[in-house]
N, C-alpha and C positions, 0 to 999 in steps of 0.2 A: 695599672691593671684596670681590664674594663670590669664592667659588672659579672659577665659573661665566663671570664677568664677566673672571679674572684668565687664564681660558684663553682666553677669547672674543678679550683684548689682545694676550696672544702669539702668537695663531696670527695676528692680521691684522698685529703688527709682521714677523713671519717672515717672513712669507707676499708683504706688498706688499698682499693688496687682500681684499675681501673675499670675491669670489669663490675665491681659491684659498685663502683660511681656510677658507673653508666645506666645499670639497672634504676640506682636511687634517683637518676634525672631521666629517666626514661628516654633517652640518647642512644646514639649508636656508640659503638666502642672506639671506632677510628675515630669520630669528633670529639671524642675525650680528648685521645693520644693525640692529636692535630691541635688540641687546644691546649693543651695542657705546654707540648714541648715549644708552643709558640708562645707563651707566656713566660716560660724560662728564658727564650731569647728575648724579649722586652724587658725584664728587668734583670737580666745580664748574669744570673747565677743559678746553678741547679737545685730545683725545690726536691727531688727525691733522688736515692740511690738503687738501681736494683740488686738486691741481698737474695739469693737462691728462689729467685722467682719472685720476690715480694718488696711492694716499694717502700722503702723507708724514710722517712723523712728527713731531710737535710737539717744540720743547727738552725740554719738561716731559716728552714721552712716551719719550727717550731717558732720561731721569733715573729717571724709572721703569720702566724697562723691565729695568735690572740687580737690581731686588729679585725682580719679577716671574719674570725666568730663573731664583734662587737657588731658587725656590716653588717652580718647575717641576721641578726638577732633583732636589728634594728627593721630590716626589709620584710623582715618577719610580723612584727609591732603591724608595720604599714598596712603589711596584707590583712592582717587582723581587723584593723581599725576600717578596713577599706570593705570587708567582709562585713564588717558591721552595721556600716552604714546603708549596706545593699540591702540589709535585711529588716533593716530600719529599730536598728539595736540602740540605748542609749549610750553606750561607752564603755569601758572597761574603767574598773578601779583597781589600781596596784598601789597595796598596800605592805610595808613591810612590819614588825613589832619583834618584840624579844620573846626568846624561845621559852620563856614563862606562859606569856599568853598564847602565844600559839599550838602548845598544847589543847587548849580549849577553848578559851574566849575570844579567841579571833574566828576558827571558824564557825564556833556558833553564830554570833555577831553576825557572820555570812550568809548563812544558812537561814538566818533570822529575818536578814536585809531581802535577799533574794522570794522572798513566798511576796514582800508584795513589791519588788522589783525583778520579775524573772527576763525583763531585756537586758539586765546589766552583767558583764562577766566580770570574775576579779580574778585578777594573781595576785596570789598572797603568799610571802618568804619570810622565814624569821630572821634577824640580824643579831647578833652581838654590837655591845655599846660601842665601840672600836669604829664597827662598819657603817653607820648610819649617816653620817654623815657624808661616805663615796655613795652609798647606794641613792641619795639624793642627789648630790652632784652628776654622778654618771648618769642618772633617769632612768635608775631600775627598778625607783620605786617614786610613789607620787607623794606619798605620806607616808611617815613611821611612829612609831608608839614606842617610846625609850624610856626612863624612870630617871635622865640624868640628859640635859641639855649640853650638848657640848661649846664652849667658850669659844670663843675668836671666831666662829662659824658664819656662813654666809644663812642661817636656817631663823627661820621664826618660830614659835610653839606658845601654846595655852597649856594647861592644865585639861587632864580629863577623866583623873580620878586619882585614888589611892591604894597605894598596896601595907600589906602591911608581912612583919617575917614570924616564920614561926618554927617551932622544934615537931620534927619529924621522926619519929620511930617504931617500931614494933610492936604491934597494940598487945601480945602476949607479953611484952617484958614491962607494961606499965597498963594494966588491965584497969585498973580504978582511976585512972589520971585528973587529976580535977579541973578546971575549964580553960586556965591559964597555969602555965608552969614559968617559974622563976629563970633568970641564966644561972643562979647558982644552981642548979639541977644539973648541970652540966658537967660539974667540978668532978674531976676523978673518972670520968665516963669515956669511952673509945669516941672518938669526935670526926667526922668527914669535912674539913674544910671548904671554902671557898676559896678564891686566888683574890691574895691580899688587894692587886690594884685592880680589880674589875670594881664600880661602883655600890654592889651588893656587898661584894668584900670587906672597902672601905667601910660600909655601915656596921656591917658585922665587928668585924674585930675594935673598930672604935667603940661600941657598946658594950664589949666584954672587957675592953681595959677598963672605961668606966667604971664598970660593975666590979671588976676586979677579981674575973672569973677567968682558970686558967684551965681550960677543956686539955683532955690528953688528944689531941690529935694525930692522928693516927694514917690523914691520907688528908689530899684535896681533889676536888675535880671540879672541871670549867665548867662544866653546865649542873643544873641542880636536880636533872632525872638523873642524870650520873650517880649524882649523889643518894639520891632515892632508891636507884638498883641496890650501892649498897647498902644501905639501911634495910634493904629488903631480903636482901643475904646475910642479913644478919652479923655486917661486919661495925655497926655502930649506929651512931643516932647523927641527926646533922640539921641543919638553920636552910631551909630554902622560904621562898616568899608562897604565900597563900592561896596565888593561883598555882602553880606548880603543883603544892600541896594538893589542893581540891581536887584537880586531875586526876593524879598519881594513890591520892584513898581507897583503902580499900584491897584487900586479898591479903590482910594481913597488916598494913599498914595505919598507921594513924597519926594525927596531929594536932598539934595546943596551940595556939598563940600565946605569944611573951608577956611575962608581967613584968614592971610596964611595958606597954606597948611599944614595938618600934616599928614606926611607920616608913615610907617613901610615898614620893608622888610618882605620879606616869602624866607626861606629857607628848602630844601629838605635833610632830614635825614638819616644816615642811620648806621648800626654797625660798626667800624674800622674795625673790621675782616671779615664783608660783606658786601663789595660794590656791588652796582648798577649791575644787570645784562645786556647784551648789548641789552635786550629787554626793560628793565625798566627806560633804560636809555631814547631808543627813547621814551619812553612814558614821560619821566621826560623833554625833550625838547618840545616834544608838549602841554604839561601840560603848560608849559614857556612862548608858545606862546598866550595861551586862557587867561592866567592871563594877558597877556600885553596887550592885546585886551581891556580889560577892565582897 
């Protein structure tokens, strides 16, 4: 498939039909359909079915259809970056981090970078610890902010700050809290879990066997706004990290840090064979700064 033929497929899977492909590439209708049924005869099977007037898409044309987005997305980047340069822009920074910080400190950080870099654009996504490691490999992201290095990886990282966990609840069910709360505070209490093997998890529940605290748990959920909604419905208390907390304060909510302390670090990712540009860099130190703030 040419490039031609590989837009021609995306805009008619997007799209549903050919007339609204044709609108979204500003084409006639018949070089759709001329392109489109010449492309199923080059690669020798049919990408749609018609179903009461409407094309649907064939097994083979969802199987293809995930390479075809990568292309697109890619030619997309180009135009971007080729946009950029016309306009005499510094570059784009994509960055990815965990949905902790992305709540707030990442795009502040952005928002902060940009007053006195306003030619730079960024994309910015949150990842789970799991994904960080494809989102660098496939170059969907240039850099990522994770609290947990993944092993055997093709990735380098420094350090760029610290997080630290804390108990999240109802500020009417603990109105006088005092600055730090114990994990026995927990013992007997309705508890929102984390999922045992995400890295937040493992610290958590290793700290409460330590302690030798047996919270009544009562639920988990993968993300720790999850966790926050319900704390805020009032279905229990729960352990998320500090930025999350910070974000999510407020209209009811409130939060202590542990005594003792339990910490994590956040480290900034990136491919052995591409490091940091010396734009993403400044932006990787002031990122450093906003975390430490907090």
């Amino acid at each position: 498939m040419n490039f031609r033929q590989i837009e021609i497929f995306h805009a008619v899977y997007t799209n549903g039909s050919v007339s609204a492909a044709a609108n979204a590439l500003n084409i006639s209708q018949p070089s759709v359909s001329n392109i489109l049924k010449h492309t199923e005869s080059v690669i020798g099977f049919p990408l749609f079915n018609r179903v009461k007037g409407r094309l649907v898409p064939t097994a083979d044309a969802h199987a293809l259809f995930g390479e075809v987005a990568e292309i697109q997305d890619r030619v997309h980047a180009l135009k971007k970056a080729g946009n950029n340069l016309r306009h005499g822009r510094v570059g784009t920074l994509r960055v990815a981090a965990l949905p902790a910080l992305g709540l707030e400190v990442l795009p502040e950080a952005a928002a902060a970078f940009l007053q006195k870099h306003s030619d730079v654009t960024f994309e910015l996504e949150v990842v789970h610890h799991q994904e960080i490691v494809r989102a660098l490999y496939e170059r969907e992201t240039d850099i990522a902010i994770g609290n947990q290095v993944p092993p055997h990886s093709p990735v380098s990282s420094r350090p760029i700050g610290e997080g630290e966990l804390v108990i999240l609840y109802r500020e009417a069910d603990l109105p006088d809290a005092p600055a730090r709360l114990p994990l026995s505070w927990l013992e007997g209490r309705p508890f929102i879990g984390s999922r045992p093997s995400s890295p937040f998890g493992q610290l958590l529940y290793t700290e409460l066997e330590r302690a030798g605290v047996e919270p009544h748990e009562i639920s988990s959920a993968r993300t720790f706004y999850l966790s926050a909604a319900m704390v805020r419905a009032g279905a229990g208390v729960t352990i998320t990290d500090n930025f999350t907390a910070n974000a999510l304060a407020g209209n009811g909510l409130a939060f202590r840090p542990i005594q003792p302390p339990i910490t994590f670090g956040l480290h900034v990712m990136h491919l052995e064979s591409k490091p940091p540009s010396m734009l993403a860099s400044a932006f990787i130190d002031l990122l450093g700064k906003k975390i430490e703030q907090l």
